[in-house]
C-alpha positions in Angstrom: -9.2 -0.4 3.9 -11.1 0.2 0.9 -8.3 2.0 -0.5 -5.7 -0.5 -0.1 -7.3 -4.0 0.0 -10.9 -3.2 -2.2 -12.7 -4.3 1.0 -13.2 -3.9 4.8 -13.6 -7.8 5.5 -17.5 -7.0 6.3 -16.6 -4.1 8.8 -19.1 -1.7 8.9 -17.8 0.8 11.3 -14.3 2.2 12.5 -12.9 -1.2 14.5 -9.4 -2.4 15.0 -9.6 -5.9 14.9 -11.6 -8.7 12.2 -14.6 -9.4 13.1 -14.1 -8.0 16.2 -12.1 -10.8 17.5 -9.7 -8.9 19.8 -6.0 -9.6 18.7 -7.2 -11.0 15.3 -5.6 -8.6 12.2 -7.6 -8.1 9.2 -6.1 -11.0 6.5 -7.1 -9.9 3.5 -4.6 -9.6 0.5 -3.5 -5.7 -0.3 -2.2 -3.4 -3.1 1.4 -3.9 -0.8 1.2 -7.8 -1.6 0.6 -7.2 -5.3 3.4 -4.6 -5.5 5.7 -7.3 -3.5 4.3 -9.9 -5.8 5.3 -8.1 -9.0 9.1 -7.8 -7.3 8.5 -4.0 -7.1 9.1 -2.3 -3.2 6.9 -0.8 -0.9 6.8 1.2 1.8 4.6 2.9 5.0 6.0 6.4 5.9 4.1 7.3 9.1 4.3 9.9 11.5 4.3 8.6 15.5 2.9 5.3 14.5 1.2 3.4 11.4 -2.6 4.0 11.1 -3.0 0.8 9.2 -1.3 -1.9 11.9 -4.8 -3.7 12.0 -4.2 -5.6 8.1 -1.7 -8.2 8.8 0.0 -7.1 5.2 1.2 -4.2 7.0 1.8 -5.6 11.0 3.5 -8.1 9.6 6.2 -6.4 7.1 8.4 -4.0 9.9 10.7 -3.7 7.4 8.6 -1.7 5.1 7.3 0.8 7.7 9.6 3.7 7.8 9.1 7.3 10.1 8.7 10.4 8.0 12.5 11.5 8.6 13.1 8.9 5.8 11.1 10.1 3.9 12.7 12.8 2.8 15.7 11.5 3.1 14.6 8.6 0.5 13.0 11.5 -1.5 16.2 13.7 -1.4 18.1 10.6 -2.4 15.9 9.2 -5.2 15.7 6.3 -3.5 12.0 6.4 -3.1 9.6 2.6 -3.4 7.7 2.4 -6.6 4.9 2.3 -4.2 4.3 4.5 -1.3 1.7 5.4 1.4 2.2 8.2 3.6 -0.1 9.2 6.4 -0.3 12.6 8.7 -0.2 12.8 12.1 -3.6 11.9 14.2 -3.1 12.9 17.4 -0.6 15.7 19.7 3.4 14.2 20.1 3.6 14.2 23.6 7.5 14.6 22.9 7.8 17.6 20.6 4.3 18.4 21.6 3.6 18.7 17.7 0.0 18.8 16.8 -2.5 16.7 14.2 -2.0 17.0 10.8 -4.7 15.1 9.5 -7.2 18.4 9.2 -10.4 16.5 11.6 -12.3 19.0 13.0 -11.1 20.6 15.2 -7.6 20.2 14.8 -5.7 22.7 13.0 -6.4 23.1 9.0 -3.5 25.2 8.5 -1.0 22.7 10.0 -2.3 19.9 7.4 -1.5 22.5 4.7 2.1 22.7 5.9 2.3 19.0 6.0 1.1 18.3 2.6 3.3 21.5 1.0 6.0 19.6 2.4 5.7 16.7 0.9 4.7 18.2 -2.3 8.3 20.3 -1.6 10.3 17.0 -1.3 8.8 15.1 -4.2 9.2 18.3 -6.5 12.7 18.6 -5.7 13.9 14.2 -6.0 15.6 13.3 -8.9 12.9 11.2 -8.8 10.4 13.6 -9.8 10.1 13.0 -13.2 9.0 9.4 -12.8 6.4 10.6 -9.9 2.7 10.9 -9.4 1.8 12.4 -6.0 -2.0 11.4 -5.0 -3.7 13.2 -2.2 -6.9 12.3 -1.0 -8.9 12.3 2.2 -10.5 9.2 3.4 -14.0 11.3 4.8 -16.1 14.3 3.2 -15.8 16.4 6.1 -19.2 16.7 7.4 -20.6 18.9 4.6 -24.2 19.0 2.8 -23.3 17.3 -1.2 -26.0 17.7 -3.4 -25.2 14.6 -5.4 -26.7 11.6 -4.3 -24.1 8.5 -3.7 -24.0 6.3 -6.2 -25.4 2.9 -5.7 -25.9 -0.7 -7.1 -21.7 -0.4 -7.5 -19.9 -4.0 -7.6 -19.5 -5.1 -4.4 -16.7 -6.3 -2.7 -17.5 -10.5 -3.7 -15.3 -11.6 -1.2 -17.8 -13.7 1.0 -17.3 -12.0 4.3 -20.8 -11.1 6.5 -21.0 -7.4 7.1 -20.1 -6.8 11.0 -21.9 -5.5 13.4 -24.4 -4.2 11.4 -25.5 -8.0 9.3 -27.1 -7.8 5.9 -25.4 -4.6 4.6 -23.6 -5.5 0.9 -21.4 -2.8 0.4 -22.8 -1.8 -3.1 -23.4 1.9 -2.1 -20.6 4.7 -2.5 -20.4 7.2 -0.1 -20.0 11.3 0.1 -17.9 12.4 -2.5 -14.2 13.2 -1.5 -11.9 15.9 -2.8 -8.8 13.7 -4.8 -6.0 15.9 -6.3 -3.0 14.2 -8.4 -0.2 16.2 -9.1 2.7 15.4 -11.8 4.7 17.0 -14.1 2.6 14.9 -17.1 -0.6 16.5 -15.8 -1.7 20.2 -17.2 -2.7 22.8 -14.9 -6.1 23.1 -13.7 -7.3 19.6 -15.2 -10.5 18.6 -13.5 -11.9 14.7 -14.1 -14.9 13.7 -12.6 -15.6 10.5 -14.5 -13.0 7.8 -16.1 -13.1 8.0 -20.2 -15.7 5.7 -21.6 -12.2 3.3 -22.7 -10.9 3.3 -19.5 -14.3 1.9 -18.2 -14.7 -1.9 -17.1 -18.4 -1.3 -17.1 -20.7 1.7 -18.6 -21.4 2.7 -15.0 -18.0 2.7 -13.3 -16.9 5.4 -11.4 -14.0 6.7 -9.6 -14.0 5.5 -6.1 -11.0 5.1 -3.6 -10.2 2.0 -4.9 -9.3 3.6 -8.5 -5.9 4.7 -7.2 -5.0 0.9 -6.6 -6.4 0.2 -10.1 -4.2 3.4 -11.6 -0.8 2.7 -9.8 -0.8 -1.1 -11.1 -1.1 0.0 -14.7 1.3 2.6 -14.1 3.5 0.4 -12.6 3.5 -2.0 -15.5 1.8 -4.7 -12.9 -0.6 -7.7 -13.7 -3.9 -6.2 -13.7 -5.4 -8.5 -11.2 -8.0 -6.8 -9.2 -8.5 -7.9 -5.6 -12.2 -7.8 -4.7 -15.1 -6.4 -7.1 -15.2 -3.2 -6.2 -11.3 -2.6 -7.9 
């Protein structure tokens, strides 16, 4: 949520619903509203089903949720949104019996590899590609020992919502660092960033988190640079 709305409403732990309320989506605004606010489109490409249907932004826009079959088609056909968000596979297809592509232990690594050169394969080959910046990232660290200590005292999200379940937690604490690759044809070989340049920094201590790549794709996009929460 982090990634597309600067803030989890005060949800401390993997839950579907706000605040736990049971039927009761997340309402906070999202990078899809600004995008839809700056009369630019968007869309969801999913697999079997959207991961994201708890944040009413998403639930409630059917029309911008499209299987991965289009996909390619939109890619082959350049007709691609200025904005999209594509996520793998979580669980088997009981249909085609396909398996997890979203590389959590213990699903298959190799089948995630396949799924993101396709991807990579489709966007390379759109007339679109010129105009394209493909961002891959992973939403966890992966269980590993990282010998850099998260970063804390980070803005956080201001938004007035009381962390939930776990009360009194403020959300101004990174966490594990995450491998992030961005791939166009603007961006050398073998570039390796690990902190924004000092001009690109709101404050001397900013660092890249999850909620840069909504900060990067509305300058990119030529959008208002109106951040949602504090931590964007």
């Amino acid at each position: 949520m982090f990634t597309l709305s600067g803030t989890s409403a005060g949800s401390t732990e993997t839950g579907t619903w706000y605040h736990g309320n049971v039927g009761k989506l997340f309402p906070q605004k999202t990078i899809f509203d600004q995008v839809e606010d700056a009369g630019l489109e968007w869309r969801n490409y999913y697999n079997d089903t959207p991961w994201e249907l708890f944040m009413e932004s998403i639930a409630h826009s059917p029309e911008n949720l499209k299987n991965l079959d289009q996909f390619f088609e939109d890619a082959k056909t350049g007709n691609l949104p200025s904005y999209a968000w594509i996520n793998p596979r979580s669980g088997v297809n009981m249909t085609t019996h396909m398996g997890s592509q979203d590389q959590h232990p213990d699903h298959d690594v190799a089948r995630g590899e396949r799924y993101i050169k396709d991807i990579y394969e489709a966007l390379r080959n759109s007339p679109q590609w010129n105009d394209t910046l493909f961002v891959l990232t992973y939403d966890e660290h992966g269980g590993f020992f990282d010998h850099m200590v998260p970063p804390e005292n980070i803005p956080g999200p201001g938004d007035n919502e009381a962390s939930y379940p776990d009360t009194g937690y403020n959300f101004t604490k990174l966490g594990i660092r995450v491998p992030t690759i961005l791939v166009s044809p603007y961006i050398k070989k073998g570039v390796v960033i690990s902190d924004p340049p000092e001009e690109q920094k709101p404050y001397t201590d900013s660092a890249y988190d999850l909620t840069s790549i909504m900060s990067t794709a509305r300058k990119l996009l030529g959008m208002p640079l109106q951040n949602l929460t504090g931590r964007d």
